[in-house]
C-alpha positions as CSV (number, residue, x, y, z in Angstrom):
1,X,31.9,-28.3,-10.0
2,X,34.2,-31.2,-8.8
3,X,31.5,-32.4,-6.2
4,X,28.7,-32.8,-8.9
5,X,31.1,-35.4,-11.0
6,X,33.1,-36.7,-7.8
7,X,30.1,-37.5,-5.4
8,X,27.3,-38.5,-7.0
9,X,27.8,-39.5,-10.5
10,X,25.1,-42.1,-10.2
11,X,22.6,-39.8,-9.0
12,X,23.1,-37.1,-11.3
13,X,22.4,-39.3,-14.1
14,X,19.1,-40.7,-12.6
15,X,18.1,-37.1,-12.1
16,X,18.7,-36.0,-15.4
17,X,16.6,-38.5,-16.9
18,X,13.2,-37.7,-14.3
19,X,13.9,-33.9,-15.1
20,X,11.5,-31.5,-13.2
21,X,9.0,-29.3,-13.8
22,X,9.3,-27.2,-11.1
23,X,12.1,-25.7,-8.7
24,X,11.8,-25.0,-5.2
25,X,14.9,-23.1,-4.5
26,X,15.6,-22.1,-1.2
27,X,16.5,-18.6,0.0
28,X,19.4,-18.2,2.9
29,X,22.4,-20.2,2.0
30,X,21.5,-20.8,-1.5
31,X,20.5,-17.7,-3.0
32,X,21.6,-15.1,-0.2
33,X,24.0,-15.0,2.4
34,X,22.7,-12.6,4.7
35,X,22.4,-9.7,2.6
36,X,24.7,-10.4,-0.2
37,X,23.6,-12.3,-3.5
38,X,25.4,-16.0,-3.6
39,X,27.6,-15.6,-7.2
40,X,25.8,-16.6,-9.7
41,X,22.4,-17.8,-8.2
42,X,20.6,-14.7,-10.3
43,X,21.7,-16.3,-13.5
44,X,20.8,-19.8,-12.2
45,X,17.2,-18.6,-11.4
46,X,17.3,-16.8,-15.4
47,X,18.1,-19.7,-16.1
48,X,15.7,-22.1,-14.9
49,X,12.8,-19.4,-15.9
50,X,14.2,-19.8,-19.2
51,X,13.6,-22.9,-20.3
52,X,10.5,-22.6,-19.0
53,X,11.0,-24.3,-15.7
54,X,8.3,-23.5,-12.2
55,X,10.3,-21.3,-9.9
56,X,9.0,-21.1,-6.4
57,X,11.4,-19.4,-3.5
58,X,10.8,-21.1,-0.6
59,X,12.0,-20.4,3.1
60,X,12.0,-20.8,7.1
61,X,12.8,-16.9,7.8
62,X,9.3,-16.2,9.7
63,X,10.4,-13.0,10.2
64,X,10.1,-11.8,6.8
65,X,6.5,-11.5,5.0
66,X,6.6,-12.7,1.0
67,X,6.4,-8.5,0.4
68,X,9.6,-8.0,1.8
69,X,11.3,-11.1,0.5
70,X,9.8,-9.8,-3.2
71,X,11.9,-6.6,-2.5
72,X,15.2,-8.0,-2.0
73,X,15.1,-10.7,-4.7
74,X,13.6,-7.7,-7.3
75,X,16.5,-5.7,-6.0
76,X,18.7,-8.7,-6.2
77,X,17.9,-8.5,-10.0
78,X,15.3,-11.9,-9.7
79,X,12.3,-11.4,-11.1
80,X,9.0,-13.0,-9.0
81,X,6.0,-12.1,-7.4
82,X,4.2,-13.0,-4.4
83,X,2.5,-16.0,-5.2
84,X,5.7,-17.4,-6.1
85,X,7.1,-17.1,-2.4
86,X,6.4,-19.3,0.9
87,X,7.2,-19.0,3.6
88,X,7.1,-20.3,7.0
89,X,5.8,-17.2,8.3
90,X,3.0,-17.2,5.0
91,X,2.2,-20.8,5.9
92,X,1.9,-20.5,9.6
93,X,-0.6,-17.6,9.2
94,X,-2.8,-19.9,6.4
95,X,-2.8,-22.4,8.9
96,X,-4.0,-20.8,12.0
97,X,-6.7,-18.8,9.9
98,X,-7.7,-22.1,8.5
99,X,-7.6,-24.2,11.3
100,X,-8.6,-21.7,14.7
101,X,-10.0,-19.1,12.7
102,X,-11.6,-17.6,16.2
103,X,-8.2,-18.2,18.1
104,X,-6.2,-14.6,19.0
105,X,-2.5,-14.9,19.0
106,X,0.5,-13.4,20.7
107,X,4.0,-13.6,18.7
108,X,7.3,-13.5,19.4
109,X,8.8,-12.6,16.4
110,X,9.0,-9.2,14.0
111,X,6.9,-7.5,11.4
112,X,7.2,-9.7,8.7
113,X,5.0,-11.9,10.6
114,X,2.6,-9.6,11.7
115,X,2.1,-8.5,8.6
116,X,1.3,-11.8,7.3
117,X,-0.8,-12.7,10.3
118,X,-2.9,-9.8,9.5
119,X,-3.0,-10.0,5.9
120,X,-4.4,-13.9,6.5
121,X,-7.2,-12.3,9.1
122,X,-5.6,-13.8,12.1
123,X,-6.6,-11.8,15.6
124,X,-3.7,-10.5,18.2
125,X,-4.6,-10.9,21.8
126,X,-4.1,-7.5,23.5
127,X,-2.6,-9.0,26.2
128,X,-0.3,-12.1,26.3
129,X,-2.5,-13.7,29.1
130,X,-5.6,-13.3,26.6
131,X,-3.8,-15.5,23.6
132,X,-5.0,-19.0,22.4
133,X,-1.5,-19.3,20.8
134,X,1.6,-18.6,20.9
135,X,3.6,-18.0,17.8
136,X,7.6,-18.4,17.7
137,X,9.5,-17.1,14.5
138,X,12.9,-14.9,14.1
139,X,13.4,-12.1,16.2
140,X,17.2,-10.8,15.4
141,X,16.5,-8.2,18.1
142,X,14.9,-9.7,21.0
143,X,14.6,-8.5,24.7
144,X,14.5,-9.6,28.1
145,X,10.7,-8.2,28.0
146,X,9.9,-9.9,24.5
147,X,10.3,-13.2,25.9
148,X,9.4,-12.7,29.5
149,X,5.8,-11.6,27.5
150,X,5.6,-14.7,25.7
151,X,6.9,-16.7,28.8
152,X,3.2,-14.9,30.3
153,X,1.4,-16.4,26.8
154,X,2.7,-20.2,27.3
155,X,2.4,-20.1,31.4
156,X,-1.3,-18.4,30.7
157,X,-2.3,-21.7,28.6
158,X,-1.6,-20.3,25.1
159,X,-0.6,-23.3,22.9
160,X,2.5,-23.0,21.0
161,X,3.5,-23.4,17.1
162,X,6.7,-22.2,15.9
163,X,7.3,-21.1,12.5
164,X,10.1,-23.2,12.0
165,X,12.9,-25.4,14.4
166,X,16.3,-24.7,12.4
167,X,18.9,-24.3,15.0
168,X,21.0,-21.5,13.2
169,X,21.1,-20.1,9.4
170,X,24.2,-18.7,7.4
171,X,24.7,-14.9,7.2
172,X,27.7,-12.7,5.9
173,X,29.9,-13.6,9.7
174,X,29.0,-17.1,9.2
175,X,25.9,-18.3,11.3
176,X,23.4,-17.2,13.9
177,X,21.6,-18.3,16.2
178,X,17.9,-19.5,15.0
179,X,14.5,-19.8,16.4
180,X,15.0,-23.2,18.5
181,X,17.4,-20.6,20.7
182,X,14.0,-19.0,21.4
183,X,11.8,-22.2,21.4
184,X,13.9,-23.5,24.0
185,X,14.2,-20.7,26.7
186,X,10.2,-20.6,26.3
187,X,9.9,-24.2,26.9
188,X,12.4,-24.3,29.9
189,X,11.2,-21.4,31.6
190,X,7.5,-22.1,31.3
191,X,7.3,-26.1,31.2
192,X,5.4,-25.8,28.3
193,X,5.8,-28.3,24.7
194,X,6.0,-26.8,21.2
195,X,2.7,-28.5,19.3
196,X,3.6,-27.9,15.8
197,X,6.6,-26.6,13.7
198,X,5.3,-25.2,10.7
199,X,8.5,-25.2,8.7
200,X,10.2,-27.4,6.7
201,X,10.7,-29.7,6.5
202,X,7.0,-30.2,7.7
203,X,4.3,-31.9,5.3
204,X,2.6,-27.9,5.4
205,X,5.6,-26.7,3.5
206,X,5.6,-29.4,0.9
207,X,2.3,-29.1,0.4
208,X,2.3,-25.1,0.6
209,X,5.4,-25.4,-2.3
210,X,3.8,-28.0,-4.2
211,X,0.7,-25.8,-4.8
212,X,2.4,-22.9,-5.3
213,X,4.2,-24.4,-8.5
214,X,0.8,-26.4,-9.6
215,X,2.7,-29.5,-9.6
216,X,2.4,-33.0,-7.6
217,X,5.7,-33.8,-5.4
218,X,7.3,-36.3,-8.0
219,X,7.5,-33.5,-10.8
220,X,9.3,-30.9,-8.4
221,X,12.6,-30.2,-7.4
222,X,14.1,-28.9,-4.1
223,X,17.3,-26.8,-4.1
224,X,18.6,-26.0,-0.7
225,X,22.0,-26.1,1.7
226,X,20.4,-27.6,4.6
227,X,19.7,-31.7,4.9
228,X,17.9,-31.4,8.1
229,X,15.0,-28.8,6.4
230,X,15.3,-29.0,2.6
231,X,17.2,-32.0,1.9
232,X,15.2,-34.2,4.1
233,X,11.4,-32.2,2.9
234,X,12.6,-33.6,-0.6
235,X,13.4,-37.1,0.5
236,X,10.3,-37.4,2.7
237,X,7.9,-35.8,0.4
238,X,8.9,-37.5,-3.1
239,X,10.7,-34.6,-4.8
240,X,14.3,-34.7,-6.4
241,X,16.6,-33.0,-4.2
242,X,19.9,-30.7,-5.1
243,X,22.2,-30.1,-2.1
244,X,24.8,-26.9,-2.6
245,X,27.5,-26.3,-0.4
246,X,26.9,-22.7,-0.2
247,X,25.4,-22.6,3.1
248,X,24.5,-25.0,6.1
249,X,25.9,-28.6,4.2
250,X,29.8,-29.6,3.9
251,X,31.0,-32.3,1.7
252,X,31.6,-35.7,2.8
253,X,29.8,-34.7,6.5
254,X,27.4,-37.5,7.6
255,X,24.2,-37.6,6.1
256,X,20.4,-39.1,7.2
257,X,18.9,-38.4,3.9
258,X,20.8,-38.3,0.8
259,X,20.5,-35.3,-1.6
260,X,20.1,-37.1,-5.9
261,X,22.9,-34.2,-6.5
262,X,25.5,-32.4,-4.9
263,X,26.5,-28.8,-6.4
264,X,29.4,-26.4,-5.3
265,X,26.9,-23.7,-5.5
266,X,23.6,-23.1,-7.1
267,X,25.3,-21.2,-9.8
268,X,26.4,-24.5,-11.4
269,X,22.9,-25.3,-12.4
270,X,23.3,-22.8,-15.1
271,X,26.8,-24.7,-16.7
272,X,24.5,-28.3,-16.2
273,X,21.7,-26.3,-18.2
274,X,24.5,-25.6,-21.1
275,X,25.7,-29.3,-21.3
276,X,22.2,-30.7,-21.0
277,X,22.5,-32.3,-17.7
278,X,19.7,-32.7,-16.0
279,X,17.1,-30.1,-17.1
């Protein structure tokens, strides 16, 4: 834990003192890596739900729906349910049922935003030429014909809103590629803008977070490995913000928002919860 004392000495004591109510941890990078459980993050979520502590998972993946990201943090050993998880996928479906509730859709992306598309009541064109949007998330196994149909959607007139703009995320061989891969062959090929980014760190996920936990911004807590989605969401949004270097972040790399803490990994949070440093 040589970062926490090393780094930001200053910060970690200010922290201590707000304290937070409620976590919003982030998934890849912090918790997972790919497939495989980050050591000691199940303990540092125990943790935090033992004394009592909000715990909300929060993530850009739009290709997972919160039922399948349940599954692998249950089989991961966390305990949570549904309404404890959003998602970028979750959020983007709330949003267009909300906001175009009439509008169909086309997507470029995978089941687990389908099935959150459905379960919000949001209509798929039959036909990419027929769609009022387009939606970009994920898709770790793409085609030629997947995006030559949503190239159809955007030169049709579709509008486009992308689940999220992260330019790669950690997995077990490192990194890979992210959505603004896709975003960006779309936007070349068809001339067509992006509208909105659902993601974070977008005012939608705050907020989405925020009332998942039940708790205003300045009682909340972010816990991520990227400063361009979680980092900055905290700093722009009013929560505290932990940084881990587990995923995305390396120490001592330039910075446009500054986390309050740095860890080594989430699992340190459970040693800091044993000293009585900062929750």
């Amino acid at each position: 834990m040589i970062s926490i004392f090393t780094e930001n000495t200053g910060r970690m004591l200010i922290m201590a003192k707000l304290d937070a109510a409620g976590f919003l941890i982030d998934l890849d990078g912090t918790v997972f890596r790919g497939r495989e459980l980050i050591d000691g993050a199940k303990e540092a979520v125990h943790t935090l739900q033992s004394l009592g502590k909000a715990v909300v998972f929060l993530s850009n993946r739009g290709n997972l729906s919160r039922a399948m990201c349940r599954k692998k943090l249950l089989g991961a050993g966390i305990r949570t349910d549904e309404r404890s998880i959003v998602l970028s996928s979750s959020v983007t479906a709330s949003f267009l049922k909300k906001h175009y509730p009439l509008s169909k859709v086309w997507v470029l992306g995978e089941k687990g935003l389908t099935d959150e598309l459905a379960l919000a009541g949001v209509a798929l064109a039959q036909n990419p030429q027929a769609a009022d949007w387009l939606v970009i998330s994920l898709h770790e196994t793409v085609t030629y014909e997947d995006l030559n149909l949503a190239f159809k959607a955007a030169s049709s007139g579709a509008r486009i809103i992308a689940t999220n703009r992260d330019r790669s995320f950690p997995n077990e061989g490192g990194h890979a590629m992210d959505v603004a891969g896709m975003i960006g062959a779309i936007e070349a090929s068809a001339g067509a803008k992006t509208e909105l980014v659902i993601g974070k760190p977008s005012w939608l996920m705050a907020e989405a977070a925020c009332e998942a936990l039940g708790l205003p911004p300045e009682e909340c807590a972010i816990i991520g490995d990227s400063l361009e989605s979680d980092i900055a969401m905290g700093r722009l949004y009013g929560m505290k913000s932990v940084l881990v270097l587990t995923g995305a972040a390396k120490l001592g790399e330039p910075r446009l928002y500054e986390p309050d803490i740095v860890l080594d990994s989430i699992k340190d949070l459970t040693e800091l919860a044993k000293e009585g440093i900062l929750l």
